[in-house]
C-alpha positions as a printed NumPy array, in Angstrom:
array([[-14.934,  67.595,  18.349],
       [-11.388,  66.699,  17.316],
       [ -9.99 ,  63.255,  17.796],
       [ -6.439,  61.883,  18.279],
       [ -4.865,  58.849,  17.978],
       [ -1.019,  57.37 ,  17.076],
       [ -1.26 ,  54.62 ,  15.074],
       [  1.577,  51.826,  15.814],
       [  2.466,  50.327,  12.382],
       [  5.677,  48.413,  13.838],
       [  2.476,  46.326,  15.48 ],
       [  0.676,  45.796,  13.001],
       [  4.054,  44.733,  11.327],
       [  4.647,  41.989,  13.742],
       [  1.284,  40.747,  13.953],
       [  1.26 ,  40.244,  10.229],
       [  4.171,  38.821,   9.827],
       [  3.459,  36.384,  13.234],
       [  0.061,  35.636,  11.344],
       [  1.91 ,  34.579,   8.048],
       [  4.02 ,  32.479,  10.014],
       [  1.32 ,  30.81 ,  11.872],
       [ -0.263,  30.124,   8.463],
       [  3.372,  28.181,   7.356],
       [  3.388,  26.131,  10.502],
       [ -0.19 ,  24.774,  10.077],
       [  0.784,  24.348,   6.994],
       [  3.521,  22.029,   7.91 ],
       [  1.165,  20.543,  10.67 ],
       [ -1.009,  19.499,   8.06 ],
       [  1.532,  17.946,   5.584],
       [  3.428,  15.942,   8.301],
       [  0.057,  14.34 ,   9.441],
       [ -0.93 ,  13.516,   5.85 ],
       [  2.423,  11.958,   5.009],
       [  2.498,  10.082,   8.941],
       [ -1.218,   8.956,   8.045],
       [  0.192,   7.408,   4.473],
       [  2.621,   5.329,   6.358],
       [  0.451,   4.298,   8.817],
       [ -2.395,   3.236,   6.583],
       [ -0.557,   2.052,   3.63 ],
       [ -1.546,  -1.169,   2.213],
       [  1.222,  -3.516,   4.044],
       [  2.756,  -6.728,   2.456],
       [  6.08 ,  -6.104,   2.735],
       [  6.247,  -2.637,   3.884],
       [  7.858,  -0.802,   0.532],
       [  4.981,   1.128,  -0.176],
       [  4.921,   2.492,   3.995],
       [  8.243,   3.272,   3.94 ],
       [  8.397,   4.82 ,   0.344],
       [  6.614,   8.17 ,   1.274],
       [  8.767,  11.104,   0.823],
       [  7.784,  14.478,   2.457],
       [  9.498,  17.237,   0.494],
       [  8.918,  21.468,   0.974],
       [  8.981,  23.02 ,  -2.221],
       [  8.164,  26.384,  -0.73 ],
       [  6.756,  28.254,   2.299],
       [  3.143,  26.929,   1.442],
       [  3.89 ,  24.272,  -0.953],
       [  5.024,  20.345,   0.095],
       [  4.935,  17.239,  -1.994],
       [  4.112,  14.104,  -0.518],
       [  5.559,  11.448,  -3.019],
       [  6.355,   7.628,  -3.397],
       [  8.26 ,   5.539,  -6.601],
       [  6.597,   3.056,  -5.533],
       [  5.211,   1.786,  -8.844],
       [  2.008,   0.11 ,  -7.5  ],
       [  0.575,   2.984,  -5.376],
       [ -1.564,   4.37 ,  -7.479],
       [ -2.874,   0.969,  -7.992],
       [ -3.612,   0.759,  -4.399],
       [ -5.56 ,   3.935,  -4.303],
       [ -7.922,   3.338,  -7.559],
       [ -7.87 ,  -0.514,  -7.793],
       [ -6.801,  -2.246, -11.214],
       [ -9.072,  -3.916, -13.996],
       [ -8.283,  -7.476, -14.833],
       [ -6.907,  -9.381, -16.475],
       [ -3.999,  -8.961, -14.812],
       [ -0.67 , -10.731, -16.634],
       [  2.624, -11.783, -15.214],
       [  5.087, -10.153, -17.123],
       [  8.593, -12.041, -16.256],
       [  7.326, -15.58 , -16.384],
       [  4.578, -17.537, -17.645],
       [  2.003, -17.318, -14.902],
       [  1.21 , -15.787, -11.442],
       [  1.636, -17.851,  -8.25 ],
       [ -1.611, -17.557,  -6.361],
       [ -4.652, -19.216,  -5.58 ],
       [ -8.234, -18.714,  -4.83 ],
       [ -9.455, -20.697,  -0.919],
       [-12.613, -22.341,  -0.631],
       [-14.591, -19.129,   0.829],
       [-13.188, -16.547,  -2.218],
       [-10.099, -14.923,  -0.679],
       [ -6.911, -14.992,  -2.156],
       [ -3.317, -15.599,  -1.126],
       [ -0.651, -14.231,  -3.111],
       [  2.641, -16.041,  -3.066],
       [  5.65 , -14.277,  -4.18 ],
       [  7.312, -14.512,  -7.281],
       [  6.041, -15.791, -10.28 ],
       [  6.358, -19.518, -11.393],
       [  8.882, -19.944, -14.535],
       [  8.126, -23.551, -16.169],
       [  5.394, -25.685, -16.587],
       [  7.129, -28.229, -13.289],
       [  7.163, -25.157, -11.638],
       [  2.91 , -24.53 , -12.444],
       [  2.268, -28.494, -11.868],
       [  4.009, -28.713,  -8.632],
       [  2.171, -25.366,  -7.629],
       [ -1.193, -26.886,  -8.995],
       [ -0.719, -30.365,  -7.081],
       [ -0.135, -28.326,  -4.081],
       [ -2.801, -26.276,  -4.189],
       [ -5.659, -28.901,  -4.862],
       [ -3.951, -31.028,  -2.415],
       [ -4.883, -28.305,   0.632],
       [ -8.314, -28.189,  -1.226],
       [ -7.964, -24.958,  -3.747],
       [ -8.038, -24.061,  -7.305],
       [ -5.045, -22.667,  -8.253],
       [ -5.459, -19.732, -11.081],
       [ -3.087, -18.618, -13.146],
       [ -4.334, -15.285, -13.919],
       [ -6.502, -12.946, -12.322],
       [ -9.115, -11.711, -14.246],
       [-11.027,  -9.356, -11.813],
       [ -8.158,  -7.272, -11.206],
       [ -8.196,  -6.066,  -7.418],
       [-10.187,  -3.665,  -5.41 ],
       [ -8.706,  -0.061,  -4.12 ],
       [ -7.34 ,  -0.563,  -0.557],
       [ -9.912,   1.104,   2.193],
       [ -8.747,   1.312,   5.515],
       [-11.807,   2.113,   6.459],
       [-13.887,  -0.238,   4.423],
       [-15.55 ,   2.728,   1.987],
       [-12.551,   5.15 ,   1.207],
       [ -9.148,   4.909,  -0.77 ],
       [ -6.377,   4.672,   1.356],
       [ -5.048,   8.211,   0.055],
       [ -8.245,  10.06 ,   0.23 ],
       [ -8.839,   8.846,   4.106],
       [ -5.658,  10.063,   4.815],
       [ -6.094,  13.377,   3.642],
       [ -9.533,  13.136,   5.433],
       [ -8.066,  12.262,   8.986],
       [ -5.621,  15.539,   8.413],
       [ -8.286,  17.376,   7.523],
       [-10.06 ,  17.043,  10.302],
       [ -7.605,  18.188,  12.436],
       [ -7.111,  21.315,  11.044],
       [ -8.437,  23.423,  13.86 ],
       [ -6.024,  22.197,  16.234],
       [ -3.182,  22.17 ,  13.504],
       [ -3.966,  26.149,  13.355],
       [ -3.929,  26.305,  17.278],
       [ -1.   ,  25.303,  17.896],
       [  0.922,  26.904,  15.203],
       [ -0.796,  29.975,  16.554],
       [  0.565,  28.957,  19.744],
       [  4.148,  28.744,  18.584],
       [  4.574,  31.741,  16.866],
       [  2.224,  34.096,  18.778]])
């Protein structure tokens, strides 16, 4: 027994090619909520390092997700101490009484400068430091992961649904 059959390959065709652009879209999906994540969960003073993120597509299945921001790296891993000021001859920040800190902006330029600081800190009850020896701690939105690596987590778990509706789209 003999059997017959006409294969389509136009279908096949269009399937792949609908299945290669589903894969780009998810793609996409994916990048866009990993770079929206990185704004949203950025550590936040005054907003640089949010707004710095670029998005960029480099190809059909390549995008860059990048900041000048010169501190974000510092963010992610955290930084040794001592830390040093580099323009002037101290930091401006001080320690409260239950161990968190305050940073005020800018450094402080001349030794008036550092005793009018220092009055005004042990006048409010603090110890004013003019270094910081511990370094800092990585920022974790989440209070155990760097900010970077949760929001990579929080895209990836949303990678069914990224491939859904890309699938939707283009199907």
């Amino acid at each position: 027994m003999d059997f017959q059959f006409e294969y389509n390959m136009e279908g096949v065709e269009k399937l792949t090619e609908q299945g290669l652009n589903a894969a780009k879209r998810a793609l996409e999906l994916a990048a866009e909520e990993v770079w929206g994540n990185l704004r949203r969960y950025s550590p936040v003073d005054t907003g640089r390092l949010s707004g710095s993120w670029a998005l960029n597509r480099r190809g059909d299945f390549e995008h860059v997700i990048s900041t000048d921001v010169e501190y974000a790296e510092a963010q992610q891993t955290g930084v040794e101490g001592p830390i040093k000021p580099t323009s002037a001859s101290c930091l401006k920040f001080y320690w409260d009484v239950v161990g968190n800190m305050t940073v005020w902006k800018g450094d402080l330029g001349s030794a008036q400068e550092m005793a009018s600081f220092a009055s005004w800190a042990k006048s409010l009850g603090f110890t004013p430091i003019f270094a910081w020896p511990q370094g800092f701690p990585p920022h974790k939105p989440d209070g155990s992961t760097p900010y970077v690596d949760y929001c990579i987590d929080r895209a990836e778990q949303r990678t069914q649904e990224f491939v859904q509706r890309a699938l939707n789209e283009v199907m």
